[in-house]
TORTOR-261235 format. One record per residue (C-alpha): x, y negated, z negated. Coordinates in Angstrom, 3 decimals, decimal comma, padded with zeros to 6 digits. Example, Ala and Ser with C-alpha at 12.3 -4.5 7.8 and 13.67 -1.06 7.14 Angstrom:
<zados>
          u          v          w
    012,300    004,500   -007,800
    013,670    001,060   -007,140
</zados>
This chain:
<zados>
          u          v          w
   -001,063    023,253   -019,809
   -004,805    022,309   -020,128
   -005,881    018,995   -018,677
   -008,611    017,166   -021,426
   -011,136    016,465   -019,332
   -012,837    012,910   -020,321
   -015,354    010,549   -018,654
   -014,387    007,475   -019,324
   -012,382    005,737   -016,567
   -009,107    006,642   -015,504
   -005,857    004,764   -016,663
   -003,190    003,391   -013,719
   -001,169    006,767   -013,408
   -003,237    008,783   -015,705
   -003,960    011,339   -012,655
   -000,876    013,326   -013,461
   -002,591    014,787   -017,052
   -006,388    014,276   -016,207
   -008,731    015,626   -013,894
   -010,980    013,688   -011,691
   -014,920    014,579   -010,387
   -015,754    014,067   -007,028
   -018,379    012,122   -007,577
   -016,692    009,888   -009,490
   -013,947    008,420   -007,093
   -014,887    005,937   -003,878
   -014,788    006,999   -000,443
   -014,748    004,983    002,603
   -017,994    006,593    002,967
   -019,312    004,551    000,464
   -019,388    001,544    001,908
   -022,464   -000,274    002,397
   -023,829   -001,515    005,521
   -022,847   -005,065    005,080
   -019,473   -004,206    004,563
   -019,477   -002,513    007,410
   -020,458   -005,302    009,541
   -017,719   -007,560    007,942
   -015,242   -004,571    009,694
   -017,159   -004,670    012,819
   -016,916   -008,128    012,575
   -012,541   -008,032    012,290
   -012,270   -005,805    015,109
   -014,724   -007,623    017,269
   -012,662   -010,277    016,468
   -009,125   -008,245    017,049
   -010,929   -007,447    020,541
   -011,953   -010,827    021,783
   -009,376   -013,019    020,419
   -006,235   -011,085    019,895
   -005,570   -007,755    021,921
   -006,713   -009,545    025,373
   -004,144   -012,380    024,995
   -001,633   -009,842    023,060
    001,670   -011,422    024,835
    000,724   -014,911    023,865
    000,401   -014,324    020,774
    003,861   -012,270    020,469
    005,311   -016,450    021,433
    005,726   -017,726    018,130
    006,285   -020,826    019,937
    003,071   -021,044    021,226
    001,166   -021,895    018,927
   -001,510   -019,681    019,219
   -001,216   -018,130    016,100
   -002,134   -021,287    014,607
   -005,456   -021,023    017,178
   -006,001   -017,447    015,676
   -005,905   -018,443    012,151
   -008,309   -021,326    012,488
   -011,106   -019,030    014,257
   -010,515   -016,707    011,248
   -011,154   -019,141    008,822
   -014,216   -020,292    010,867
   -015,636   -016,881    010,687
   -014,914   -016,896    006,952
   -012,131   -014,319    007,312
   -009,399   -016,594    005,066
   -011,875   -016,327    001,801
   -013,140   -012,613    001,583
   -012,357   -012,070   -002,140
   -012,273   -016,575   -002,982
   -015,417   -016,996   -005,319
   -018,202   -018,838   -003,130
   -017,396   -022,057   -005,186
   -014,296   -022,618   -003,484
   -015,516   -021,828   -000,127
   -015,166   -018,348    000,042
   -017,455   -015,132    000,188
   -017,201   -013,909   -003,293
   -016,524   -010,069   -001,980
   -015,420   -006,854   -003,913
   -011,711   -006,173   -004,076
   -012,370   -002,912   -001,903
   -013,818   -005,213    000,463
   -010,734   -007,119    000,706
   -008,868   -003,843    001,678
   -011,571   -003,050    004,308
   -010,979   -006,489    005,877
   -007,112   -005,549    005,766
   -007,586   -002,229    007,365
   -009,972   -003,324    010,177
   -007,180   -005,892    010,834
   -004,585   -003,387    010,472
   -004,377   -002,836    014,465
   -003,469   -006,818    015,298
    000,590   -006,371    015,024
    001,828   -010,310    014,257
   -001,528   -011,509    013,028
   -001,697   -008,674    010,918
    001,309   -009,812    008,624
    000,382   -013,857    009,056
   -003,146   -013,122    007,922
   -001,983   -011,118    005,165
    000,739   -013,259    004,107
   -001,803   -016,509    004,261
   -004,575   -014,848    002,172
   -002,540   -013,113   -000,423
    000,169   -014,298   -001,232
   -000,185   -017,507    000,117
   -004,233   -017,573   -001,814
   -004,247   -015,486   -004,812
   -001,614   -017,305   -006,636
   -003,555   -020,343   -006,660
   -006,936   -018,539   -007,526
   -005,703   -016,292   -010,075
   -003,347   -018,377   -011,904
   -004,117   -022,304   -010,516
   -005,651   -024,734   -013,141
   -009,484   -025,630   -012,218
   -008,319   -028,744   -010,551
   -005,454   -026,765   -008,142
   -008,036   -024,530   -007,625
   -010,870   -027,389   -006,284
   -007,930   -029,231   -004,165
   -006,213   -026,400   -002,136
   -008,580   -023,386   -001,731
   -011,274   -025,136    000,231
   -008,816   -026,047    002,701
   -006,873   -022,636    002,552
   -010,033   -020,709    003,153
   -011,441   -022,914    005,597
   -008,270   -022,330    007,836
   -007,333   -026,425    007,861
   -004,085   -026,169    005,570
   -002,229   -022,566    006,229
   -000,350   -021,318    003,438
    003,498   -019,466    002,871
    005,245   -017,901   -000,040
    008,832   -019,009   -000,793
    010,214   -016,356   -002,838
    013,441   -014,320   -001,202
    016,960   -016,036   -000,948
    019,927   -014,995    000,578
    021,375   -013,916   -002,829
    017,844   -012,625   -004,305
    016,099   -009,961   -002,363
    014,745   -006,908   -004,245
    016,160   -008,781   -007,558
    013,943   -011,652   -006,955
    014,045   -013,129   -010,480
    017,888   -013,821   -009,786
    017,206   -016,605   -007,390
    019,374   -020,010   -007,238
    016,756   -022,421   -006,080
    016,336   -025,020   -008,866
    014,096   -027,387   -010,029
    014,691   -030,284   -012,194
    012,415   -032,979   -013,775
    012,690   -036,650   -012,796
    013,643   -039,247   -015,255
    010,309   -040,478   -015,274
    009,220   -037,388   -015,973
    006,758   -037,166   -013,019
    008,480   -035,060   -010,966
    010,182   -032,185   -010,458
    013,016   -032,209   -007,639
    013,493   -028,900   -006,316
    016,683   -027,915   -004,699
    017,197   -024,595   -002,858
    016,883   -022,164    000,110
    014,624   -019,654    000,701
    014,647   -017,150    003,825
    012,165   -014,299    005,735
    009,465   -016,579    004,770
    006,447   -015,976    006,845
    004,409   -018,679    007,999
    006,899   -020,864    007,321
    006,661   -022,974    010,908
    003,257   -023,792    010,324
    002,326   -023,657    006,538
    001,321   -026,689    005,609
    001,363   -025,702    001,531
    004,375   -023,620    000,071
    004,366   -021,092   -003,200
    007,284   -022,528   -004,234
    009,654   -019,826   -007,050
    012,692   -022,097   -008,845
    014,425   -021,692   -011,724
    013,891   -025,069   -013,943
    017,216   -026,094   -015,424
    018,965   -023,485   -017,093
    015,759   -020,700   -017,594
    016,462   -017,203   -017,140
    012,899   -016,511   -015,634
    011,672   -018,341   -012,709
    008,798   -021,126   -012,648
    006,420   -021,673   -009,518
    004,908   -024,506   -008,063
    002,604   -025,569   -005,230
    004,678   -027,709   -002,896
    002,834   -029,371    000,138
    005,112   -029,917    003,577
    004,023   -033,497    003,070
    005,855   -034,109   -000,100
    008,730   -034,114    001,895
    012,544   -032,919    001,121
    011,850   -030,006    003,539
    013,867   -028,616    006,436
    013,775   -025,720    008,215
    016,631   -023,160    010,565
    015,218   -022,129    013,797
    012,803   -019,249    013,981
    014,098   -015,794    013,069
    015,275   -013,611    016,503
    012,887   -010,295    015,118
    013,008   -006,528    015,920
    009,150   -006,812    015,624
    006,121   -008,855    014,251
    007,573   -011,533    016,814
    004,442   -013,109    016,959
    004,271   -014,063    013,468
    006,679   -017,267    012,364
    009,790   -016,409    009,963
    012,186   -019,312    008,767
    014,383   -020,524    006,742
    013,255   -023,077    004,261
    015,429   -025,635    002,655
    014,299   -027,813   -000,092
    016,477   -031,149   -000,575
    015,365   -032,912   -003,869
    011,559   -031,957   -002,745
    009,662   -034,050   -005,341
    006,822   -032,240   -006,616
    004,521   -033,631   -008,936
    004,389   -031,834   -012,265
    001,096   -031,003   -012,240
    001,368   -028,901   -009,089
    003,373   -026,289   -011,418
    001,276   -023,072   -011,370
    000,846   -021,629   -014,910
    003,462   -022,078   -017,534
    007,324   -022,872   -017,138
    009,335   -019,464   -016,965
    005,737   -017,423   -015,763
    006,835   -017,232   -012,141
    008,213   -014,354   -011,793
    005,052   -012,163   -013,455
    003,321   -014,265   -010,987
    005,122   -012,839   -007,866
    005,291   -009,374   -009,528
    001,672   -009,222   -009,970
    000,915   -010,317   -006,659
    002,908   -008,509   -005,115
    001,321   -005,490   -006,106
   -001,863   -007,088   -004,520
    000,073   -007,442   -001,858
    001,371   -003,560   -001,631
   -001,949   -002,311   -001,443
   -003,424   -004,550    000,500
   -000,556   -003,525    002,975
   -001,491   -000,067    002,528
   -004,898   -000,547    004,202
   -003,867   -003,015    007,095
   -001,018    000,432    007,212
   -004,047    002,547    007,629
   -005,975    000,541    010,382
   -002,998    000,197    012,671
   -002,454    004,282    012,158
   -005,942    004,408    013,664
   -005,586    002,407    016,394
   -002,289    004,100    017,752
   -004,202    007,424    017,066
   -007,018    006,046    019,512
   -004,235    004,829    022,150
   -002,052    007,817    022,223
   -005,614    010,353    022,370
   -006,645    007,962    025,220
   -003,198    008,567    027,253
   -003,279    012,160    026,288
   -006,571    012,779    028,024
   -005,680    011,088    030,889
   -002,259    011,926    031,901
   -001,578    015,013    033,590
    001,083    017,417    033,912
    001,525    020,715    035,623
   -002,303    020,306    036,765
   -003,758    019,799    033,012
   -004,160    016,715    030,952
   -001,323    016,859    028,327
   -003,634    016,740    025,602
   -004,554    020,584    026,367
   -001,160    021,433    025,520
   -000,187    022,737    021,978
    002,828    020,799    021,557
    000,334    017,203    021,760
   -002,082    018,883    019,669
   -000,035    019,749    016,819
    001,030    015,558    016,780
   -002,494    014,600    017,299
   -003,651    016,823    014,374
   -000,621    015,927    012,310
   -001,499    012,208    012,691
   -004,946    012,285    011,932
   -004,694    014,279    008,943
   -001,969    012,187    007,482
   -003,891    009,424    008,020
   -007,144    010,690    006,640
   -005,232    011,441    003,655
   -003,501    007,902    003,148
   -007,354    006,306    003,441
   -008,284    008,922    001,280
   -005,922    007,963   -001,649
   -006,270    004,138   -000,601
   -009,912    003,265   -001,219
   -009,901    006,017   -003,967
   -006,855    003,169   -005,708
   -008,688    000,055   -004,537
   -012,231    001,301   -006,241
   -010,304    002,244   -009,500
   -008,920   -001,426   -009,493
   -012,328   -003,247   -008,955
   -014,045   -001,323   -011,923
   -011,120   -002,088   -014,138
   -011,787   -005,483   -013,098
   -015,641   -005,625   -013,305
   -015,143   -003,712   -017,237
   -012,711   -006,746   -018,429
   -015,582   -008,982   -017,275
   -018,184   -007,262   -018,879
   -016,123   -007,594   -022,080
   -015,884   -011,168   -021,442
   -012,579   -011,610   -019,664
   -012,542   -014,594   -017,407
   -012,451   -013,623   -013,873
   -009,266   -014,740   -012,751
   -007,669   -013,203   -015,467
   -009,825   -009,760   -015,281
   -008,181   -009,300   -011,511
   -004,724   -009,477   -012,720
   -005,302   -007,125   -015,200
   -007,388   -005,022   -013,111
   -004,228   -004,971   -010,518
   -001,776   -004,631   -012,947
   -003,162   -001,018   -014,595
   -002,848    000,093   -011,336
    000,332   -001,244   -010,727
    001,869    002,456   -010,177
   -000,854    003,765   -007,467
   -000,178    000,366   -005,406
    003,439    001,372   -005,232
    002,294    004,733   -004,064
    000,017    003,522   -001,058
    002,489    001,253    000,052
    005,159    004,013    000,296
    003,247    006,328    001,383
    000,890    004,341    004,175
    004,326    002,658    005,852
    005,588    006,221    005,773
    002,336    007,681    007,074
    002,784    004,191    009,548
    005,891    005,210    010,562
    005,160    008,632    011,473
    001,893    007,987    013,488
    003,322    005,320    015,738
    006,805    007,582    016,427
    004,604    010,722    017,588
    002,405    008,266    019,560
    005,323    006,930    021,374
    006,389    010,205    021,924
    002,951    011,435    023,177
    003,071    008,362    025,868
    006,709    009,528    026,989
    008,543    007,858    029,210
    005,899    005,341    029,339
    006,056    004,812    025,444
    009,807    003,096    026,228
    008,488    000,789    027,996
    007,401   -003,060    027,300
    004,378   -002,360    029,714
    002,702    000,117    027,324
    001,241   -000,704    023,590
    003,693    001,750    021,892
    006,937   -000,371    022,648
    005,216   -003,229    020,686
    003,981   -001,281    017,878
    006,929    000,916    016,942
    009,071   -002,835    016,545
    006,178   -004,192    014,357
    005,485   -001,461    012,150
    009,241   -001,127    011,114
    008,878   -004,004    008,568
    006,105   -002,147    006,257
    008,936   -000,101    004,636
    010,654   -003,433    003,644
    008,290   -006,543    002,633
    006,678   -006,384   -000,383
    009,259   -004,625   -001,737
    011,277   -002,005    000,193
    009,965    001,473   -000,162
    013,017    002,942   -002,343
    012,594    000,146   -004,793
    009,038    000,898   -005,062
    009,804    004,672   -005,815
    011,606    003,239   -008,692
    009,386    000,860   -010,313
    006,443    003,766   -010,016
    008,680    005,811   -012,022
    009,764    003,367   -014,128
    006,510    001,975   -014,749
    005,095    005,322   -015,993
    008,086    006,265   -018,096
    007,662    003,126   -019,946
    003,886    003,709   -020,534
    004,510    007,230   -021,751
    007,234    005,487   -024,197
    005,112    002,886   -025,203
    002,312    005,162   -025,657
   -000,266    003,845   -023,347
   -000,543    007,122   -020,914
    000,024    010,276   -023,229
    002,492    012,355   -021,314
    004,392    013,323   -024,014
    001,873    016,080   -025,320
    001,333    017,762   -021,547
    004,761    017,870   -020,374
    006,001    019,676   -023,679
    003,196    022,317   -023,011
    004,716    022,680   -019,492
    007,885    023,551   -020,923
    006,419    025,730   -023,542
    004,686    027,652   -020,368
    008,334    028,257   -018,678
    009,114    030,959   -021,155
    005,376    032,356   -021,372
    003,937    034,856   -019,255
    002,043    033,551   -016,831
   -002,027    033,853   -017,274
   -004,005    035,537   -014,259
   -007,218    034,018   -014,553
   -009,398    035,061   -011,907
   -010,751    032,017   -009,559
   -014,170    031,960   -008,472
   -013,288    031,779   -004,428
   -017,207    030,912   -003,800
   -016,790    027,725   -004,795
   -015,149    025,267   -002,457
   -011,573    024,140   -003,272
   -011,348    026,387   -006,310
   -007,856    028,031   -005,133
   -006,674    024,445   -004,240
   -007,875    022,535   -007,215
   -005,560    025,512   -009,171
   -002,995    024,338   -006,783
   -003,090    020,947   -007,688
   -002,863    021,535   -011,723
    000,473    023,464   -010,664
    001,280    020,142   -008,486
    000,958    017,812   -011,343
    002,835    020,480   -014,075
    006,002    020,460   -011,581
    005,830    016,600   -011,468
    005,808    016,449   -015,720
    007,983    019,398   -015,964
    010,754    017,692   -013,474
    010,367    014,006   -014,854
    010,032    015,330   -018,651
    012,933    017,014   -018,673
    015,096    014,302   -016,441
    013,978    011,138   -018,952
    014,676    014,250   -022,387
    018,390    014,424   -020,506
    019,239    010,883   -019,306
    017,242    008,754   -022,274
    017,428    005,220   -020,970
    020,273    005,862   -018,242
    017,754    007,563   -016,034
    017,073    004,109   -014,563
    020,636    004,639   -012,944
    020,230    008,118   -011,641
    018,565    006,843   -008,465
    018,220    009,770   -006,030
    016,740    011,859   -008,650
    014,261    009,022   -009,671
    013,372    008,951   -005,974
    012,769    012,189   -005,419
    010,329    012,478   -008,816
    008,954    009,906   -007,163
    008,144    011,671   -003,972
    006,415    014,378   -006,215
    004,315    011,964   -007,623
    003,388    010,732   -004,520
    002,558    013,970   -002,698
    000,215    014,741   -006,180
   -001,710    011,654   -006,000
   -002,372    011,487   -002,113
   -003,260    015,471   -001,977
   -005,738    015,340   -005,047
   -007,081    011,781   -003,214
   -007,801    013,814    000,257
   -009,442    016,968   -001,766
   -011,935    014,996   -003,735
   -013,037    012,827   -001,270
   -013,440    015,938    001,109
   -015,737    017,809   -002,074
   -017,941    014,728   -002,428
   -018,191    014,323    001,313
   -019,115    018,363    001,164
   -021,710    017,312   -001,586
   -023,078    014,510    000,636
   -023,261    016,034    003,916
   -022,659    020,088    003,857
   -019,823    022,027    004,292
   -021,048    022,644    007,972
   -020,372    019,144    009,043
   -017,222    018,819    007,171
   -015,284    021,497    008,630
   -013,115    019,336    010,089
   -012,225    017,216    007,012
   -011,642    020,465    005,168
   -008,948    021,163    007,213
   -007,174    017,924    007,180
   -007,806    018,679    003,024
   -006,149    021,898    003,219
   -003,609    020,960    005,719
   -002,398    017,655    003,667
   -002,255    019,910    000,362
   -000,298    022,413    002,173
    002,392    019,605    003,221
    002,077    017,948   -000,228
    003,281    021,760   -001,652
    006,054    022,026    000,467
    007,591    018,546   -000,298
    007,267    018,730   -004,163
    009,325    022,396   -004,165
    011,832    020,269   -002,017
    012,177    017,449   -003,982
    011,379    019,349   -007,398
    014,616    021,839   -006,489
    016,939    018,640   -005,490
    015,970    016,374   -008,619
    016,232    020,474   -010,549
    019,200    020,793   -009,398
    021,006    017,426   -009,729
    020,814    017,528   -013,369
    020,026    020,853   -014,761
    022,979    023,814   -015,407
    022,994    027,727   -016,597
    019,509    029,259   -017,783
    018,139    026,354   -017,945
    018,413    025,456   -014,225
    017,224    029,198   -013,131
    014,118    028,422   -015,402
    012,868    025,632   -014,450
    013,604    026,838   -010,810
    011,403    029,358   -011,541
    008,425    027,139   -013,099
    008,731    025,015   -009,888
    008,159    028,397   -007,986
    005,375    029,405   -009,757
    004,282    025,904   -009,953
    003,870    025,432   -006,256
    002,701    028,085   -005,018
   -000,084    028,340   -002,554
   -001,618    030,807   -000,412
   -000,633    030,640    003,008
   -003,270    029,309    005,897
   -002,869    029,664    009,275
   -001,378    025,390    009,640
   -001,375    025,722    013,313
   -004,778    027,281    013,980
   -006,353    024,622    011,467
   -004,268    021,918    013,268
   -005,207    022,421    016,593
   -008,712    022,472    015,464
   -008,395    018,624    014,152
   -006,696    018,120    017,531
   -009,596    019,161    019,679
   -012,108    017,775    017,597
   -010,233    014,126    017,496
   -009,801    014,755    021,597
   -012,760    015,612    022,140
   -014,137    012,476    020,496
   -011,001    010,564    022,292
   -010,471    008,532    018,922
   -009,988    008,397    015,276
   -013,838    009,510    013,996
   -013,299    010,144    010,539
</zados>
């Protein structure tokens, strides 16, 4: 299969059948010095007014999370990507997600920030009339009205659109009276507006509406008991012929459930970052603990066993910011073309989002994953120590549980990634018709032996990564050719093409940031990101046989499952590197520097 090359920009999901330059794609390199100093500013801020009073905040009682939240509106923190009109700072969206990620690190106000500025924000500015937009964002950016999203119900998690809460217009026709409960919704104690999802009458789609606390109707159950985040407030909310006045519907009747979908694939990647700046700031702890405690007369962090999870941790992580900012700068020049072309801007960020729908279900998987990982090795690295309340690693392996399960849980996620590309192929929007039929020709052809020019860096892995992206369309062409439209309810295999997918887009991600950093700074000073390149591709091999052979072998029979057992062979195959010896390089370097320096 030969992958067109084209310059004009790439398509949400188009990776799988096109190449990409290196210069072409953002790095976190990239950014510019004043974004830089809006970081510095968020973990200044994480450093004065969070991590020193850590166990008051973790009271959600306290209060003090309403403190936090007003100091982060005074330092214009609520309004990073609210146009200056409303009170905001008018940033990029890749700003946004550097905001989220130097955040990442501050547990509870971590997930109240987030859920205040995006979900609780965006609806209003991206689909709020001019007048909903003038009333509430001043106040929401400013940090004097806090705001909540009121979307899961006891009966309507992952299937939100099946919700029971219902609204109904008054007599007079002034009102609507809402009528429902809603539950996990953060914020909730404090919020002082509500993004309100009901069903009006009899619809089959869901309308929204912006519902103050002081239109009253509204009750609340106690405070959730929570494995983590316990800092952050999580209710109940009960709405008891809540009279909202019609004009505070947001967009059209029956639109409320695009509304949550699209932002909550804002929400996913923006989840991703804040994923990626908490994976730092474990990384930083557990090198800091390493290099200090001793065992056996030697810090641990000489040992091999602590350097093979330090250099684990920081490659994975590399990788995830890698693919991150490389997905967050494809979405902000999507968005800046529709308003060149005379979109209006509001509008021109949904759609922006919405093309790359499919990579914002990959960060969040992957980053809470990533997440996951990072803060179980850390706790391991801190031992006995890591058990306990006393330490930072008790606290942060309860909070980061919840990224694999808010904004949608990380299985459903798989699914709508495949799902969502399936349907583009189908509908003809992403050609992968045409490529995965050539893979399938290539099964029975004799494989070509062109030479590779080793000189040149990454040429054996770049080779690699064409054979990555052929078993992903080989594997998911020939699953959707046997199940048609039942596929949706073969579930493990969808998750497991899913997983392929992932690994592709996250491995190509690490390489080309790695070649432009090469480009930009010389291979000499790079060393160490090579390796974390070359060590994430080698993973990202591994787990696409795997999950190539199970999907292969759920579905496929005879000659036909001994072929394309054989393509997945050939089409992962990789020389072999010395994983350890590059690993423990990472290590020492990231020792060494006792942090994250990447």
């Amino acid at each position: 299969m030969e992958i067109v090359e084209k310059k004009e920009a790439l398509k949400g999901g188009e990776f799988l059948i096109r190449h990409s330059e290196a210069p072409d794609v953002f790095i976190p390199e990239d950014f510019s010095e004043e974004q830089r100093m809006m970081a510095q500013a968020c973990q200044d801020f994480l450093q004065t007014e969070i991590f020193p009073h850590i166990d008051k905040m973790e009271d959600v009682h306290s209060g003090f999370m309403i403190e936090l939240l007003d100091k982060a509106g005074q330092l214009g923190l609520l309004g990073i990507s609210v146009p200056e009109e409303y009170g905001g700072l008018g940033m990029s969206f890749n700003t946004s997600m550097l905001v989220a990620d130097a955040l990442g690190a501050g547990g509870s106000f971590s997930t109240a920030y987030g859920a205040h500025t995006g979900i609780g924000i965006l609806p209003i500015l991206y689909y709020g009339t001019e007048e909903q937009k003038r009333k509430y964002l001043p106040k929401l950016v400013s940090g004097e009205w806090k705001a909540s999203y009121c979307l899961t119900e006891p009966d309507a998690g992952s299937d939100a659109n099946s919700g029971k809460t219902k609204a109904r217009l008054s007599e007079d026709g002034k009102y609507y009276l809402i009528n429902g409960q809603k539950m996990w919704i953060t914020n909730a104690g404090f919020a002082d507006l509500f993004i309100v999802f009901a069903k009006i009458d009899d619809d089959k789609n869901l309308s929204a509406f912006i519902v103050e606390r002081s239109f009253g109707g509204i009750t609340m159950n106690d405070e959730e008991k929570k494995l983590g985040i316990k800092g952050s407030s999580t209710r109940q909310v009960f709405f008891n012929d809540c009279k909202v006045p019609v004009e505070n519907m947001l967009s059209t009747r029956g639109n409320g459930f695009k509304i949550a979908v699209n932002i909550l694939n804002i929400g996913r990647i923006k989840l991703a970052a804040a994923a990626i700046g908490a994976c730092k700031y474990v990384i930083n702890l557990a090198t800091n603990y390493a290099n200090e405690r001793k065992q056996f007369g030697k810090t641990i962090a000489s040992f091999g066993a602590i350097k093979h999870k330090i250099g684990e941790m920081a490659a994975l992580t590399y990788a995830t910011e890698s693919a991150a900012y490389r997905a967050g700068q494809c979405i902000e020049d999507k968005i800046n073309a529709l308003i060149a072309e005379g979109m209006e801007e509001a509008q021109a960020k949904l759609k922006g989002v919405e093309q790359f729908a499919i990579e914002c279900a990959i960060m969040k998987v992957h980053s809470s994953e990533v997440l996951d990982y990072v803060v179980d090795e850390g706790l391991q690295i801190y031992g006995g120590m890591g058990f306990s309340e006393e330490a930072p690693m008790a606290r942060a392996y309860r909070d980061c549980r919840i990224t694999r399960i808010y904004e949608g849980t990380n299985e459903i996620n798989r699914m709508l990634l495949v799902g969502m590309l399936l349907k583009r192929a189908l509908s003809g929007e992403l050609n992968l018709l045409a490529p995965a039929m050539e893979v399938a020709k290539e099964l029975t052809s004799v494989p070509s032996f062109t030479p590779i020019d080793t000189s040149l860096l990454f040429a054996e892995e770049k080779e690699v990564m064409k054979g990555l992206k052929k078993a992903v369309l080989m594997v998911a062409g020939k699953a959707a050719q046997t199940f048609g439209p039942s596929l949706e309810e073969q579930q493990e295999i969808i998750m497991h093409v899913a997983d392929m997918i992932i690994e592709t887009y996250i491995a190509e991600s690490t390489l080309l940031r790695t070649e432009k950093l090469v480009q930009q700074r010389g291979q000499e000073a790079c060393q160490q990101h090579i390796n974390m390149a070359r060590l994430y591709l080698n993973r990202a091999v591994d787990k696409v046989a795997y999950h190539g052979k199970e999907a292969i072998n759920s579905f496929a029979t005879g000659d036909e499952q001994k072929v394309m057992l054989m393509g997945l062979r050939r089409f992962t195959k990789m020389n072999p590197i010395n994983a350890t010896a590059i690993r423990r390089q990472v290590a020492d370097y990231v020792i060494a520097q006792n942090r994250y320096p990447f």
